[in-house]
Residue, then its C-alpha position, 0 to 999 in steps of 0.5 A: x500500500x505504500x506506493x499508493x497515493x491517495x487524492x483527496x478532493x477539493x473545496x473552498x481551497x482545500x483537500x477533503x476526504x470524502x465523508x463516507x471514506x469511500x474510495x475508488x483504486x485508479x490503474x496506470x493503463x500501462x502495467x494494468x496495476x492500481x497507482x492511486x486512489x481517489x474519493x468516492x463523493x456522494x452526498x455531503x461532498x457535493x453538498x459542500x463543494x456546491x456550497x463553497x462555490x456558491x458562497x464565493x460567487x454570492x459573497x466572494x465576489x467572483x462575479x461581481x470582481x472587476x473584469x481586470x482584477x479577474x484577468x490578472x488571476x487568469x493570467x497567473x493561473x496560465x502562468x502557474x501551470x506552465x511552471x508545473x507543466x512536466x509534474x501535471x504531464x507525468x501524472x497525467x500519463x501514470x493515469x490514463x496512459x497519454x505519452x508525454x510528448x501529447x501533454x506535456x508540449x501543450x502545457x509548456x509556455x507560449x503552448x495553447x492550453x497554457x495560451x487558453x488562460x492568457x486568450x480569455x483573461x484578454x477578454x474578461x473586459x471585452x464582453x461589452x452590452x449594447x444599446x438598443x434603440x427604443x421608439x419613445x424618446x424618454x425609454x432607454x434599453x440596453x442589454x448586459x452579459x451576466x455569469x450564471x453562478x455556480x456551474x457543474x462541469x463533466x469531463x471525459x477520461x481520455x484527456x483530462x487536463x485538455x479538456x478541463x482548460x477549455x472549459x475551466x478558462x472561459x467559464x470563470x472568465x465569465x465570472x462563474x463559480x465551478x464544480x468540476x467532476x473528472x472521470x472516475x478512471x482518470x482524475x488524478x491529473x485533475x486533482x494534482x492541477x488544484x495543488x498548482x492552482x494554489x500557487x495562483x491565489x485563486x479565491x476560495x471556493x471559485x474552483x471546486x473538484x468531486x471525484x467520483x461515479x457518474x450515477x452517485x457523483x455527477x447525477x447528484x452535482x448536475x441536479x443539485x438546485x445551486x447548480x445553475x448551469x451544466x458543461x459536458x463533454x462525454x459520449x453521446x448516451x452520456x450525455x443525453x442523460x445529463x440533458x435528461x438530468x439538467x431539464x428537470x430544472x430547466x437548467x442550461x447544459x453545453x454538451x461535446x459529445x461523441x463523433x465517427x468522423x468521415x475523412x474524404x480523400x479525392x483523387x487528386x490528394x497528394x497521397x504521402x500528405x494524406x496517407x500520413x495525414x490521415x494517420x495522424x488523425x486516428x492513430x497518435x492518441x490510440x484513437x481515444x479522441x472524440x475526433x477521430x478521423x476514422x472513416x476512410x471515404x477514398x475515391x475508387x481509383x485510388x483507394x487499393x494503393x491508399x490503404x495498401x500505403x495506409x497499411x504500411x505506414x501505420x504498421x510501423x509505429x510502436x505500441x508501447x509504455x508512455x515512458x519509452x521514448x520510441x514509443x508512439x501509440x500507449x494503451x488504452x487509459x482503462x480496462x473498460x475501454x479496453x475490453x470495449x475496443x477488443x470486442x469491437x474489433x472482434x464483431x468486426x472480424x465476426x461480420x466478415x470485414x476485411x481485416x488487413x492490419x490486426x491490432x491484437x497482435x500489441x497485446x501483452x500480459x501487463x497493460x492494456x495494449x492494441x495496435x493499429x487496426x485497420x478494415x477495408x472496404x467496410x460498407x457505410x451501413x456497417x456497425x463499424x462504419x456507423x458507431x465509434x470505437x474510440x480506439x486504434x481503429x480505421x475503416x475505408x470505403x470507397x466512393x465515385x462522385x462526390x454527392x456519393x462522398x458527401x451523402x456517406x460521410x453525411x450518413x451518420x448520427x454525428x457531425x463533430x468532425x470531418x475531413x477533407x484531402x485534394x490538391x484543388x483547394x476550392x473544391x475541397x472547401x465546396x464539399x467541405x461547406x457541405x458536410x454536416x460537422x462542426x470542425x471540418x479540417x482541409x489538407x490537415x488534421x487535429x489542429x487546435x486553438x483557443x480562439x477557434x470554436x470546436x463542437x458539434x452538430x447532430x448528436x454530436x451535441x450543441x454549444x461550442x468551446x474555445x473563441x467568443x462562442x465559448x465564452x458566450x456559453x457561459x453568460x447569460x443576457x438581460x434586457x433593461x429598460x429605463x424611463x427618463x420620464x420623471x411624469x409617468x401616465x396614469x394608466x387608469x385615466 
């Protein structure tokens, strides 16, 4: 037990036990052995989380700061973590299994989640009102941009410290209050950054951290009555039933959710670039991203030497420990997932699609390894074609025209990502106005930054994170109206 570390919770600027002692044992996916523990929080914890983020925003002040005192802690906030950057990585990686070269560049100075804190301090003061014209002379309306108070935030496990930023920054820009509750298989990076956060002079219960199981933890946070406003980034059922819980009180929710995100390849693509393009939008991260580009829709005259090159590329990289520097694809962050994704794979090969890279092969007796999968000319009605793996799993399919490609890279439940690779700039942004995602990426995959909106359409979601649109998710509007009349009418003459 001596090299099990124990996480405890946090609120109004402290470490907590849960109240229970309950505890949930957390895994490093890369020996499959349990590394820490983390609160199991059930009532009382979330009752004084909610209560310390509520008091600090009532009484504390934190939305009622002036916008430039709440930049300066913003900045500091972007400043902080930056210091800290390889000890928030290495934790990160110990606990769901990201390599370090996927987390710990982003952290560093100048990088983009660490720009995201510096991005939305910038604009604490610029989400100004409006004047509206009004038809008599001595009627004055105008419109403010007001924080909803306290706001409960869900995250997903696969990448913990990204997806907290996007969120986190905007939200207490606005000038909301937060509790946050990390998945239960990967909230130790979450709780390590509240130790960082101290450094920054963050008042106390602006940011507050739950841990636990999302039907004893996150249904209680979401449907708690001080909880004003919910952000979610999860699976598309996941959040369906957080929307489910948050309308109970009519409560707003901004929700990312899950993808199975097309990547059109046209025959004039130059095919290094969009072989290895394409690669680097499914492979990298084990294809534990909510983008995954893992439907290969690719033009019939091309489509035997793309996969063929495909094939070839990708069977190269090493699946292997985060620690080792040659490697270039990790495990998947948890057993769950994992036994997930093999039985995927499994049906796949069951349904009779042509496997021509067997991912399996990765899999050892210590951690939870799969590599580089790939299924040819899988149809588009297929199961695999059609629900996300969230794995090392690609598909291709070919196509002959392009309202062909557009009708079957359109021809989905989703719409958070999409893809597109030709020479011919315009018509690849002609097909790219004509896909239904909210990201579409051309002749490039993966990019990212804090002032460029990314959500989704379909059930991909709604809301936006990231840029102006993020931050208008988290303020809410009112409408005032001002008499300069001082001689008012009676209304019963």
């Amino acid at each position: 037990m001596t090299d099990i570390r124990t996480f405890q919770y946090f609120a109004d600027n402290q470490f907590h036990d849960p109240i229970d002692d309950q505890w949930i044992d957390s895994e490093n996916p890369a020996t499959g052995q349990v590394w820490a523990r983390i609160p199991d929080c059930r009532e009382g914890d979330i009752n004084r989380a909610v209560t310390a983020a509520r008091t600090a925003f009532d009484e504390g002040g934190w939305g009622r700061m002036h916008p430039a005192e709440r930049s300066r802690i913003m900045r500091r906030i972007g400043d902080v973590i930056s210091t800290h950057a390889d000890r928030l990585g290495s934790i990160e990686t110990r606990d769901n299994g990201k390599l370090p070269g996927q987390i710990n560049p982003a952290l560093q100075p100048g990088a983009w989640l660490v720009d995201s804190w510096h991005y939305y301090a910038g604009m604490c003061d610029k989400f100004e009102g409006s004047v509206i014209p009004a038809e008599a002379p001595d009627i004055h309306n105008y419109m403010t941009w007001e924080p909803f108070g306290v706001v409960a935030q869900i995250l997903p496990w696969n990448s913990p410290l990204g997806t907290l930023i996007w969120k986190l920054a905007p939200c207490l820009a606005a000038g909301n209050t937060v509790v946050m509750k990390p998945s239960e298989q990967s909230s130790a990076s979450t709780l390590e950054l509240m130790d960082v956060l101290l450094e920054a002079d963050l008042p106390p219960g602006v940011l507050n951290v739950v841990t636990g199981y999302g039907p004893t933890t996150g249904a209680p946070l979401i449907d708690h009555p001080d909880v004003r406003m919910v952000s979610f980034t999860g699976g598309t059922n996941g959040g369906k039933a957080a929307a489910a819980i948050a309308a109970r009180q009519v409560k707003p929710i901004v929700m990312e959710l899950g993808g199975k995100s097309p990547q059109i390849i046209l025959p004039d693509a130059d095919l290094d670039l969009a072989v290895h393009g394409a690669a680097s939008g499914i492979f990298p991260a084990g294809g534990q991203s909510c983008i995954s580009g893992s439907r290969l829709l690719v033009h019939r005259s091309i489509i035997d030497e793309f996969t063929d090159r495909l094939v070839k590329v990708v069977s190269k990289a090493r699946v292997g420990p985060p620690d080792d520097p040659s490697t270039r694809i990790g495990p998947m962050a948890n057993k769950p997932h994992y036994d997930t994704v093999l039985s995927r794979i499994a049906a796949a090969v069951e349904a009779g699609h042509d496997l021509r890279l067997d991912g399996r092969s990765a899999c050892r007796d210590e951690g939870y390894y799969i590599g580089p999968t790939i299924f040819a000319n899988v149809p588009n009605s297929a199961d695999l074609a059609q629900h996300e793996v969230f794995g090392p799993v690609a598909s291709t399919e070919a196509w002959d025209d392009e309202d062909e490609a557009i009708t079957k890279a359109n021809d989905t439940i989703f719409g958070l990502a999409a893809g597109v690779w030709s020479r011919d700039v315009a018509r690849a942004m002609r097909m790219a106005a004509r896909i239904d995602a909210g990201t579409v990426y051309i002749n490039n995959y993966f990019n990212a930054a804090a002032q460029s909106p990314v959500g989704g359409f379909k059930q991909s979601g709604y809301g936006r994170e990231n840029g102006w649109e993020g931050m208008r998710c988290f303020l809410q509007t009112k409408s005032v109206w001002l008499s300069t009349n001082p001689d008012q009418p009676d209304p019963f003459a």
